[in-house]
N, CA, C and O atoms as a Maestro MAE file, in Angstrom:
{
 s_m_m2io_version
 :::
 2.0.0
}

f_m_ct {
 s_m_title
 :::
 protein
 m_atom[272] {
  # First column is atom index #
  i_m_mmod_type
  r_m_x_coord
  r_m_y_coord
  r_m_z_coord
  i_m_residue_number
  s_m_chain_name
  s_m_pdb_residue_name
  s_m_pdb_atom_name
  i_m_atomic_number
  :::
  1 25 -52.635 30.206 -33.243 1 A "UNK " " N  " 7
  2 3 -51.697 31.153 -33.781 1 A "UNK " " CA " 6
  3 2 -50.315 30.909 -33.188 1 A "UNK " " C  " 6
  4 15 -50.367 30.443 -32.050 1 A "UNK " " O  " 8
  5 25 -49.024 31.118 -33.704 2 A "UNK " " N  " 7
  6 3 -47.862 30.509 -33.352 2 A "UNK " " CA " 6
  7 2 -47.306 32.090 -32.771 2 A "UNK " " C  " 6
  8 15 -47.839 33.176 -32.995 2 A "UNK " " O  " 8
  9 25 -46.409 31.888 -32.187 3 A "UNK " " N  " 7
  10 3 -45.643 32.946 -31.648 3 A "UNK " " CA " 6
  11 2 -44.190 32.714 -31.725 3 A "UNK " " C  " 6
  12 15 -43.629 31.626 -31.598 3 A "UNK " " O  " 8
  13 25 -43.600 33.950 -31.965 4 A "UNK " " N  " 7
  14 3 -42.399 33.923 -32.499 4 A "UNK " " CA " 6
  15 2 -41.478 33.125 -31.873 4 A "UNK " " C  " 6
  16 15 -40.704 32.388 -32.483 4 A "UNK " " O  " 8
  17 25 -41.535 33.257 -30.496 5 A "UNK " " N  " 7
  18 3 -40.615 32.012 -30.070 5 A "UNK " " CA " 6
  19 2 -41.245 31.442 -28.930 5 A "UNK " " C  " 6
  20 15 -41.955 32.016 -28.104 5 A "UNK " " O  " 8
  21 25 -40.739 29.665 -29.002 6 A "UNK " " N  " 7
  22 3 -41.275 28.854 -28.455 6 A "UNK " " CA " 6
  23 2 -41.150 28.998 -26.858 6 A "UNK " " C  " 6
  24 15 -40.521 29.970 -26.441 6 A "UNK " " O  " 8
  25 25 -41.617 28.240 -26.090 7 A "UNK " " N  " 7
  26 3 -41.573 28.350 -24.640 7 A "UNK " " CA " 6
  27 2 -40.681 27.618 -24.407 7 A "UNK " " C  " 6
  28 15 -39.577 27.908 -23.947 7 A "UNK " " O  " 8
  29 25 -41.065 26.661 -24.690 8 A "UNK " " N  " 7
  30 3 -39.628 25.101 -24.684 8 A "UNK " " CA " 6
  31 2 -38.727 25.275 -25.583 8 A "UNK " " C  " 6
  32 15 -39.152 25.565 -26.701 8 A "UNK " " O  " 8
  33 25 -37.388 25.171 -25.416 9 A "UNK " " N  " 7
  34 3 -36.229 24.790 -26.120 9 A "UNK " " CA " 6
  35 2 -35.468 23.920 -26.049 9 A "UNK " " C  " 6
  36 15 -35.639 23.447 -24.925 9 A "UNK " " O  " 8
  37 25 -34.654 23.346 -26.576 10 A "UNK " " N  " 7
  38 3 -33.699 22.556 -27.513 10 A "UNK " " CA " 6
  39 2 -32.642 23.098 -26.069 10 A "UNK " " C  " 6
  40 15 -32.596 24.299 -25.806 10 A "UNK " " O  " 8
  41 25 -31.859 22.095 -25.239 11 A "UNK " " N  " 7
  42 3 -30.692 22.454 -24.808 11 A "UNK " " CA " 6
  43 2 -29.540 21.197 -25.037 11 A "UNK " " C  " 6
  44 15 -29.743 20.046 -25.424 11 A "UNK " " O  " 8
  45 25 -28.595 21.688 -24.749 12 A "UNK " " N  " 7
  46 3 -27.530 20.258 -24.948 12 A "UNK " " CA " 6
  47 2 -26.978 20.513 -24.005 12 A "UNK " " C  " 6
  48 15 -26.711 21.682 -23.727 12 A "UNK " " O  " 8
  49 25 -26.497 19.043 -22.892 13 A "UNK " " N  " 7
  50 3 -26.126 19.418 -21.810 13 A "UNK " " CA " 6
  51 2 -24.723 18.224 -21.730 13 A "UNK " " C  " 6
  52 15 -24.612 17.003 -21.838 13 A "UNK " " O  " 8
  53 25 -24.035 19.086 -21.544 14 A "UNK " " N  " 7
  54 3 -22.112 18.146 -21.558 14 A "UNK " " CA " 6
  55 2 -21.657 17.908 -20.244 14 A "UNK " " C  " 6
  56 15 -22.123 18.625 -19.358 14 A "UNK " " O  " 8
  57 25 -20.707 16.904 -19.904 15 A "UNK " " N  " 7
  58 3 -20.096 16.637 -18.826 15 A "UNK " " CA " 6
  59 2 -19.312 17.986 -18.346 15 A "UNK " " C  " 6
  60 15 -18.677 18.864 -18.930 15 A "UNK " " O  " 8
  61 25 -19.556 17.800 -17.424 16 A "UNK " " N  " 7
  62 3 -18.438 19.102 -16.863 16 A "UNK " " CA " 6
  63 2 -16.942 18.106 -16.906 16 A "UNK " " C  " 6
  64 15 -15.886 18.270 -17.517 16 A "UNK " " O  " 8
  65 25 -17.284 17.322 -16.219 17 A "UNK " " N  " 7
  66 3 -16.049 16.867 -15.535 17 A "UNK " " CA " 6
  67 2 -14.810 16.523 -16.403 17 A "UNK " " C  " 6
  68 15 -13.639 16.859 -16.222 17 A "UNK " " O  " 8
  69 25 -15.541 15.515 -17.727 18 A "UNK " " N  " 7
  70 3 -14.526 15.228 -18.955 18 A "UNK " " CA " 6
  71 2 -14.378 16.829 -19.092 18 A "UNK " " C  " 6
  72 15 -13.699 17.033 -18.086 18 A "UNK " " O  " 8
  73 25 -14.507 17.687 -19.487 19 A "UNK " " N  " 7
  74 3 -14.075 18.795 -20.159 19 A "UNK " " CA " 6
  75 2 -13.207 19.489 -19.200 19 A "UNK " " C  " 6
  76 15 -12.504 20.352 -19.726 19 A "UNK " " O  " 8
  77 25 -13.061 19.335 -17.880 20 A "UNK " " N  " 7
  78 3 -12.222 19.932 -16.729 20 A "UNK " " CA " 6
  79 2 -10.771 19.032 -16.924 20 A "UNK " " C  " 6
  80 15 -9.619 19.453 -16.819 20 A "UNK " " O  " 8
  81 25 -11.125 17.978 -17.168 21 A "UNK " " N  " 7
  82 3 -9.919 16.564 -17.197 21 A "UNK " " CA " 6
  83 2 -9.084 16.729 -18.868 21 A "UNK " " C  " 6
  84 15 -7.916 16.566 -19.220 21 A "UNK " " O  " 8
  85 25 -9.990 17.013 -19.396 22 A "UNK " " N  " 7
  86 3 -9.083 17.205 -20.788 22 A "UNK " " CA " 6
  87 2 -9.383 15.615 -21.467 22 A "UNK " " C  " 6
  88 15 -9.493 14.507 -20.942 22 A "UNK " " O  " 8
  89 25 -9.447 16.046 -22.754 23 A "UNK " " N  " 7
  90 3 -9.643 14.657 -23.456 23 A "UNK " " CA " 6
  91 2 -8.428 13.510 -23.558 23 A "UNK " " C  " 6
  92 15 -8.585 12.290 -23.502 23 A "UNK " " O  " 8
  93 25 -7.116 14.278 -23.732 24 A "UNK " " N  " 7
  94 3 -6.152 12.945 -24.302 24 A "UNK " " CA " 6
  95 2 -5.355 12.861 -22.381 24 A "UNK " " C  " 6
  96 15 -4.468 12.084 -22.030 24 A "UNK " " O  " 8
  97 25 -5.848 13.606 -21.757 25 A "UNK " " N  " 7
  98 3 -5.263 13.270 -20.020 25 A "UNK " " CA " 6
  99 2 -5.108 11.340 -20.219 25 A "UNK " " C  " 6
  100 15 -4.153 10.563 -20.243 25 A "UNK " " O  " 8
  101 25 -6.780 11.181 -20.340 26 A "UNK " " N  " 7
  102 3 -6.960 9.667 -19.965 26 A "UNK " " CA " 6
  103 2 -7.205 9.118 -20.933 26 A "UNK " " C  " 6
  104 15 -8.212 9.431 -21.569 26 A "UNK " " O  " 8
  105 25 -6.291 8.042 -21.388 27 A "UNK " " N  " 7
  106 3 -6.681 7.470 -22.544 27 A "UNK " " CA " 6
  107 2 -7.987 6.353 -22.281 27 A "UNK " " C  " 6
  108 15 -8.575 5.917 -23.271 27 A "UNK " " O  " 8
  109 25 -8.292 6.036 -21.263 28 A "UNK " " N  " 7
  110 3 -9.669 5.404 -21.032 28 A "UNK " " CA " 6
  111 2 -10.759 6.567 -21.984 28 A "UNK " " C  " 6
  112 15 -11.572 6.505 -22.907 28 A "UNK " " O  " 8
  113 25 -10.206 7.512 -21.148 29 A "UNK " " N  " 7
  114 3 -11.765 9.314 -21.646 29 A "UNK " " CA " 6
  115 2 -11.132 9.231 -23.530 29 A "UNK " " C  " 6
  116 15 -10.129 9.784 -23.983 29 A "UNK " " O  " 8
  117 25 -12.184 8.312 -24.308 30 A "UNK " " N  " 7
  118 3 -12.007 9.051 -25.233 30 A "UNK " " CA " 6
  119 2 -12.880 10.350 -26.120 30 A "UNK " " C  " 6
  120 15 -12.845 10.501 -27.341 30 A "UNK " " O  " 8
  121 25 -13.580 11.129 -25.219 31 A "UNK " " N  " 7
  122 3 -14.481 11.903 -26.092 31 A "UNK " " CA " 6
  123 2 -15.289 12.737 -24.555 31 A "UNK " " C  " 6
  124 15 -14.873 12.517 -23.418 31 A "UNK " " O  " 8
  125 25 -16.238 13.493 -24.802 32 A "UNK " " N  " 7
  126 3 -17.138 14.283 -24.387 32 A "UNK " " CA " 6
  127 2 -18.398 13.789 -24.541 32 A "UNK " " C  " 6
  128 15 -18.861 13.639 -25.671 32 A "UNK " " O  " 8
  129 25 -19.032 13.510 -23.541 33 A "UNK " " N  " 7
  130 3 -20.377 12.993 -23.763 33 A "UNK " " CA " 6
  131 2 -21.478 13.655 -23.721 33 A "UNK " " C  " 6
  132 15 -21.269 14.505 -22.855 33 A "UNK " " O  " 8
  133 25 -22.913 13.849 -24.264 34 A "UNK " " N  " 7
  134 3 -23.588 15.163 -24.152 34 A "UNK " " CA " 6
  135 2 -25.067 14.331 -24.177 34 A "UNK " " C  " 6
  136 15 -25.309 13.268 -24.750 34 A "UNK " " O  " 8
  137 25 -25.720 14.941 -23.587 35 A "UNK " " N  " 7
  138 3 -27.162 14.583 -23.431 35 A "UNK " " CA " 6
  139 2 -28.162 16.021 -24.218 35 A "UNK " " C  " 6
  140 15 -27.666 17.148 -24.219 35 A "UNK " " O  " 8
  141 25 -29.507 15.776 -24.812 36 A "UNK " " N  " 7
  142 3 -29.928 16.619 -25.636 36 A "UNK " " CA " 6
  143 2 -31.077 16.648 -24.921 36 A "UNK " " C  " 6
  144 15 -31.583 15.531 -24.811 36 A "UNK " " O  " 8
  145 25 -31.757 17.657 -24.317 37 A "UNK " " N  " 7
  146 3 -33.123 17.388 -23.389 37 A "UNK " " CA " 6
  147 2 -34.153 19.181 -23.691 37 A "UNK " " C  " 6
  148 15 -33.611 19.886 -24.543 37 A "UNK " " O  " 8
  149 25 -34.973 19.560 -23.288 38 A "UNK " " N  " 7
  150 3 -35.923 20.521 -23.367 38 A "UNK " " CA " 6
  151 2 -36.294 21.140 -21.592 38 A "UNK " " C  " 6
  152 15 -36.536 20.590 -20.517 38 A "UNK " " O  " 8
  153 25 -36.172 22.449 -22.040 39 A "UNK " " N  " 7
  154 3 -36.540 23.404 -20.525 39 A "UNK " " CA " 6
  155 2 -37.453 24.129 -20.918 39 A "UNK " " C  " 6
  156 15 -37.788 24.242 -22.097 39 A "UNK " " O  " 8
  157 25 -38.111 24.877 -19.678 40 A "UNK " " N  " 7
  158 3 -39.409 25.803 -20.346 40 A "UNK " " CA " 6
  159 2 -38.135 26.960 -20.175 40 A "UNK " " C  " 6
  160 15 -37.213 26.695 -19.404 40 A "UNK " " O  " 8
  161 25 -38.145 28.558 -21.120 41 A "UNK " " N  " 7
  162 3 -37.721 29.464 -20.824 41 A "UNK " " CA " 6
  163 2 -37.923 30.046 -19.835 41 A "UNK " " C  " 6
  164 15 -37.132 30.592 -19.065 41 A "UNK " " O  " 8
  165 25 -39.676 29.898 -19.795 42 A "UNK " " N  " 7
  166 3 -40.096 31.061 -18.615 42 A "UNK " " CA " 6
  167 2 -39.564 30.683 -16.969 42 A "UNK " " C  " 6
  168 15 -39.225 31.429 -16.050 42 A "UNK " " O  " 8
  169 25 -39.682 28.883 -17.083 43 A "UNK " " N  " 7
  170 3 -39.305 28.693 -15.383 43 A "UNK " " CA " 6
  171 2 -37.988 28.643 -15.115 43 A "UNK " " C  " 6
  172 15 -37.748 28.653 -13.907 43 A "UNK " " O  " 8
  173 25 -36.840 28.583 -15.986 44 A "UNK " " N  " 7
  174 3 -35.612 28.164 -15.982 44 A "UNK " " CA " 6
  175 2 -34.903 29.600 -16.865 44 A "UNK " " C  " 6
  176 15 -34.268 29.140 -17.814 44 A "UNK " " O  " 8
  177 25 -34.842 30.681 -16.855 45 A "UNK " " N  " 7
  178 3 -34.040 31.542 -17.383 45 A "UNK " " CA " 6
  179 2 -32.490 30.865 -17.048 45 A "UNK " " C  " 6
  180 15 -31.824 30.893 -18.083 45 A "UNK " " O  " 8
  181 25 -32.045 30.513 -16.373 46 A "UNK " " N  " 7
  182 3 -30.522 30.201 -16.233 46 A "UNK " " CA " 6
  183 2 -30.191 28.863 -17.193 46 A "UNK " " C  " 6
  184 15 -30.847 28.146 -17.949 46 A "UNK " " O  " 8
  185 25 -28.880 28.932 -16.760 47 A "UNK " " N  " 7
  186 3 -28.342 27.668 -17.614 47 A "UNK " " CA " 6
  187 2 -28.621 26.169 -16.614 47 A "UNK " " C  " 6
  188 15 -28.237 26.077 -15.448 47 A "UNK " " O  " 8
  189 25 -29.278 25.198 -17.278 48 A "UNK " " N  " 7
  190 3 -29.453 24.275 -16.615 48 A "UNK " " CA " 6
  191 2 -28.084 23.298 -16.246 48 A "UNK " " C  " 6
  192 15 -27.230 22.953 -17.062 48 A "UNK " " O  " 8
  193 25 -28.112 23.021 -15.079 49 A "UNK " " N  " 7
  194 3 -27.181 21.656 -15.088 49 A "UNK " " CA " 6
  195 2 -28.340 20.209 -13.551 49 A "UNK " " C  " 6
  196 15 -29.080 20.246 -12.568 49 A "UNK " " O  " 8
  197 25 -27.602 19.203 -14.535 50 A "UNK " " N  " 7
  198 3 -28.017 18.071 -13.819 50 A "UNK " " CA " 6
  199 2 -26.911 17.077 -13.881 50 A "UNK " " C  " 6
  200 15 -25.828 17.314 -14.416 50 A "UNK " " O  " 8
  201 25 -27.258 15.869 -13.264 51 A "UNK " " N  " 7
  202 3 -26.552 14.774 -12.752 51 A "UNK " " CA " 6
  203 2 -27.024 13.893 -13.876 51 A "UNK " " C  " 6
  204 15 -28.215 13.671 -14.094 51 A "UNK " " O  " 8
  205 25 -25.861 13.322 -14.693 52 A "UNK " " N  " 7
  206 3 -25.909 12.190 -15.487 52 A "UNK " " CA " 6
  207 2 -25.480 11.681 -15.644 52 A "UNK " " C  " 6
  208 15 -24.294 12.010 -15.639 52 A "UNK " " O  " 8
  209 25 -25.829 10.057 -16.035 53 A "UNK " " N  " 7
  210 3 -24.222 9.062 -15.753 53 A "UNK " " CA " 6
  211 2 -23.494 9.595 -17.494 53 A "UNK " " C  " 6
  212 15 -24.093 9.992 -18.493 53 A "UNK " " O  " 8
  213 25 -21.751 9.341 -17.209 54 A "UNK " " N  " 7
  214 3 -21.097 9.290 -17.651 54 A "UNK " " CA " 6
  215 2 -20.543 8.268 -18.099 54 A "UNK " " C  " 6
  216 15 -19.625 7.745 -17.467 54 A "UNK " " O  " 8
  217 25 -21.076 7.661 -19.530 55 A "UNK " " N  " 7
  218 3 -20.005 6.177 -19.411 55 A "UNK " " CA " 6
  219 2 -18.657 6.474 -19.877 55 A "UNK " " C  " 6
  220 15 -17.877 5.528 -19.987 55 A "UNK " " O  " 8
  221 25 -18.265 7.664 -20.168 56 A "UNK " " N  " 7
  222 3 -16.602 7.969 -20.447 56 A "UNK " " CA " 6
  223 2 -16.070 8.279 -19.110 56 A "UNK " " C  " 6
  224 15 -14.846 8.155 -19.152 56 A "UNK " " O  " 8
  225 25 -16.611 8.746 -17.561 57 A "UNK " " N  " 7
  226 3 -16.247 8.492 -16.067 57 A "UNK " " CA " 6
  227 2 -16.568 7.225 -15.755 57 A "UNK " " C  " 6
  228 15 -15.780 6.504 -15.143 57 A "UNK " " O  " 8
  229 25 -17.814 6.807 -16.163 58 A "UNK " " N  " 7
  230 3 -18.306 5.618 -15.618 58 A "UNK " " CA " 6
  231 2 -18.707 6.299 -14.461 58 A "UNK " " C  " 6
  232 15 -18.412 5.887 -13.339 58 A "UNK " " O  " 8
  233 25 -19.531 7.580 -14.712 59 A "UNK " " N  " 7
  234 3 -20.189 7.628 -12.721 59 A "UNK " " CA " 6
  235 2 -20.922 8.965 -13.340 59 A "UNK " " C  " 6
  236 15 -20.715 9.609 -14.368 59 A "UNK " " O  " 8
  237 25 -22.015 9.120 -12.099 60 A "UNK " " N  " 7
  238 3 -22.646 10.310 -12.134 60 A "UNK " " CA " 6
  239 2 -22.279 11.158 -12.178 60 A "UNK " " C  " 6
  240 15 -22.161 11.531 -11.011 60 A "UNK " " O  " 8
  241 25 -21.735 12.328 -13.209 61 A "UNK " " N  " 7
  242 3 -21.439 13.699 -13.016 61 A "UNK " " CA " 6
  243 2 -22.241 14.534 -13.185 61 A "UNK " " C  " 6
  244 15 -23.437 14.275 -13.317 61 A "UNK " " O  " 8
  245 25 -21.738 15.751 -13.220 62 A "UNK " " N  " 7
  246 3 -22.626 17.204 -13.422 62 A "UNK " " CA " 6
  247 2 -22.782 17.716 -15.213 62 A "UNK " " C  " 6
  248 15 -21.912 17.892 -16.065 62 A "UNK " " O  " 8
  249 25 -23.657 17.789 -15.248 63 A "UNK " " N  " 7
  250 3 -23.591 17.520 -16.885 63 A "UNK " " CA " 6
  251 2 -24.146 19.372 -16.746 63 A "UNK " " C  " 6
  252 15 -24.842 19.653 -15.770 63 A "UNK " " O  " 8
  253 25 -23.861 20.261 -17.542 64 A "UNK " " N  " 7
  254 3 -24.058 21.451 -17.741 64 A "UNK " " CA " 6
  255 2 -24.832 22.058 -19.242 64 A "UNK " " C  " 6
  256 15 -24.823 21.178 -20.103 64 A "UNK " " O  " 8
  257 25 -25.302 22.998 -19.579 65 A "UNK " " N  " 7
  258 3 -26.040 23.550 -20.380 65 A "UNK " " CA " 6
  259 2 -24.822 24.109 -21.076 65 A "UNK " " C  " 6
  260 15 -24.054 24.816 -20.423 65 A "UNK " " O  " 8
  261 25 -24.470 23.729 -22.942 66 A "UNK " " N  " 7
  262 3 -23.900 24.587 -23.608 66 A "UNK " " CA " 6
  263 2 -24.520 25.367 -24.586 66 A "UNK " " C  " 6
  264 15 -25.726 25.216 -24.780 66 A "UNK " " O  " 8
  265 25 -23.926 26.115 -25.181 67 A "UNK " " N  " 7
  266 3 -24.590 27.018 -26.356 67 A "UNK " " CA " 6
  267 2 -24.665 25.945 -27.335 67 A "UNK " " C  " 6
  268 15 -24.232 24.811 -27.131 67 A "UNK " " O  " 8
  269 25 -25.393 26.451 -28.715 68 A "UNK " " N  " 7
  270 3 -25.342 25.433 -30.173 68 A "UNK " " CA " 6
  271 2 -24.434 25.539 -30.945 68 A "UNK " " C  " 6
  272 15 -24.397 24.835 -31.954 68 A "UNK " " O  " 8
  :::
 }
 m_bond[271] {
  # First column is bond index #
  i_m_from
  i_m_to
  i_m_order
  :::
  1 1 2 1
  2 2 3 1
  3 3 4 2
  4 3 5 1
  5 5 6 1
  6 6 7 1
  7 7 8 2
  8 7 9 1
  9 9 10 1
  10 10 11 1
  11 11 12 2
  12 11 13 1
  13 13 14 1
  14 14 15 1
  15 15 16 2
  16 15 17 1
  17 17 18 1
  18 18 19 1
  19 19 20 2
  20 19 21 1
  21 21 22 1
  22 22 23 1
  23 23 24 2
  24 23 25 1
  25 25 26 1
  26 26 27 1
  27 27 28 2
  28 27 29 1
  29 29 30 1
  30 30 31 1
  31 31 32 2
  32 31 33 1
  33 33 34 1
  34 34 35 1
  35 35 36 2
  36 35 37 1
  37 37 38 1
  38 38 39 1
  39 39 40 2
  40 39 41 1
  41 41 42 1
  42 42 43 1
  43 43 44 2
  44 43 45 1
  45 45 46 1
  46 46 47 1
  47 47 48 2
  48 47 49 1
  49 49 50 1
  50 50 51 1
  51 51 52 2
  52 51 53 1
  53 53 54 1
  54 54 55 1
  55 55 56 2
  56 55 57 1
  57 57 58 1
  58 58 59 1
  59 59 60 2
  60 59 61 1
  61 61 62 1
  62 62 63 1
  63 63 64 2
  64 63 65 1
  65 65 66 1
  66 66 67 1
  67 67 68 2
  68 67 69 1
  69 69 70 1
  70 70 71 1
  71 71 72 2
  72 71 73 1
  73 73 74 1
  74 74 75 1
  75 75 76 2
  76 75 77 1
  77 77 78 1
  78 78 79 1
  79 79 80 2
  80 79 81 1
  81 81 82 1
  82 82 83 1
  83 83 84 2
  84 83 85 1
  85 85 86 1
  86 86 87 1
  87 87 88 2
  88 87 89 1
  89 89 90 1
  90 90 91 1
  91 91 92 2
  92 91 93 1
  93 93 94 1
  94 94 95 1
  95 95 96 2
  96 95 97 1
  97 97 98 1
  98 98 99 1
  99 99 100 2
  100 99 101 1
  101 101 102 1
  102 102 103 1
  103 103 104 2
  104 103 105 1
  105 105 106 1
  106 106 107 1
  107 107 108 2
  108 107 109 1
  109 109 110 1
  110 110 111 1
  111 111 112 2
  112 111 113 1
  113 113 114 1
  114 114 115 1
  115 115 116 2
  116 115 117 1
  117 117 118 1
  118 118 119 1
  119 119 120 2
  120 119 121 1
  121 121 122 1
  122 122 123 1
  123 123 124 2
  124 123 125 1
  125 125 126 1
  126 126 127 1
  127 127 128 2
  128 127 129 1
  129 129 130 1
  130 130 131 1
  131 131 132 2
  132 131 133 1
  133 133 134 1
  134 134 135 1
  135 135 136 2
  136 135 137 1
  137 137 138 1
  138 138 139 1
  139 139 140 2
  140 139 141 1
  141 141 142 1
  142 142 143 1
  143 143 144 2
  144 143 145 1
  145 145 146 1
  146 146 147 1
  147 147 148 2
  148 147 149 1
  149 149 150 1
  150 150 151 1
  151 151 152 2
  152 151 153 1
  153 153 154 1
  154 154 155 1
  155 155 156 2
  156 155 157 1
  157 157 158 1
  158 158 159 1
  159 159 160 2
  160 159 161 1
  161 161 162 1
  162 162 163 1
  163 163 164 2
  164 163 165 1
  165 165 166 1
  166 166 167 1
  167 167 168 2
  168 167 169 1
  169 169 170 1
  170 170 171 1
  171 171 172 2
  172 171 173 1
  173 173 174 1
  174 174 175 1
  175 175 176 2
  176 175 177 1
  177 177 178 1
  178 178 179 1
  179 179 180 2
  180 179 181 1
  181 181 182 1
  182 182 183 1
  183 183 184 2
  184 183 185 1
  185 185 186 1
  186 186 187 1
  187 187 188 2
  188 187 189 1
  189 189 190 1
  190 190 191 1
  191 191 192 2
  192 191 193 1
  193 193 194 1
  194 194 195 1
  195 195 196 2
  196 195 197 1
  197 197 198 1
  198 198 199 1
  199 199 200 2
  200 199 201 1
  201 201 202 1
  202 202 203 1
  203 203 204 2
  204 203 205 1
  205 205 206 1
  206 206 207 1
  207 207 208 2
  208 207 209 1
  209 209 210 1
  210 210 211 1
  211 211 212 2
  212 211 213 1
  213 213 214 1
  214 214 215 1
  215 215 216 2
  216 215 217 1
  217 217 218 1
  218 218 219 1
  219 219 220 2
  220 219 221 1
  221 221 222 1
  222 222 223 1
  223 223 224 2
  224 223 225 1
  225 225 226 1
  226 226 227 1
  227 227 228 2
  228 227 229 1
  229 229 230 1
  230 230 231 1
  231 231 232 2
  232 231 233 1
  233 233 234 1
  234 234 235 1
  235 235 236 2
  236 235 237 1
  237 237 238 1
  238 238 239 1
  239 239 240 2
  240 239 241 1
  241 241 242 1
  242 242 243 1
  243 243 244 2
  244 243 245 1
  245 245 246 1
  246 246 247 1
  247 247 248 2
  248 247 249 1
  249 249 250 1
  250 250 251 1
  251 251 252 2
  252 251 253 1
  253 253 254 1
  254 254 255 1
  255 255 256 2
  256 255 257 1
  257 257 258 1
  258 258 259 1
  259 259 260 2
  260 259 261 1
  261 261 262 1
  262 262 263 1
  263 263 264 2
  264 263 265 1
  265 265 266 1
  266 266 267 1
  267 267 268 2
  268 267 269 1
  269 269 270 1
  270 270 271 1
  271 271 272 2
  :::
 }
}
């Protein structure tokens, strides 16, 4: 039997750092980079953030949880 809403969801998770720097700052940075990954609700109520490389930094940043 299915239940109205799932345990796992759909998150999209963006650079912090490009979005602190501004897009046209660096003309190297052309864009916002975003990674698309799944959390359980129940263990993670908060907004997730992790470490992911950036190839618009070219380095590990803090990649953060946005809305859809």
């Amino acid at each position: 039997m299915a239940k109205g809403k799932d345990v796992r969801v759909t998150v999209i998770l963006q650079c912090t750092s490009c979005v602190r720097n501004g897009i046209n700052e660096n003309k190297a940075s052309m864009g916002i980079y975003r990674y698309i990954t799944q959390k359980n609700r129940h263990n993670t109520p908060n907004r997730l953030e992790l470490k992911k490389f950036c190839p618009y930094c070219h380095k590990h940043t803090l990649h953060g949880e946005i809305k859809k």
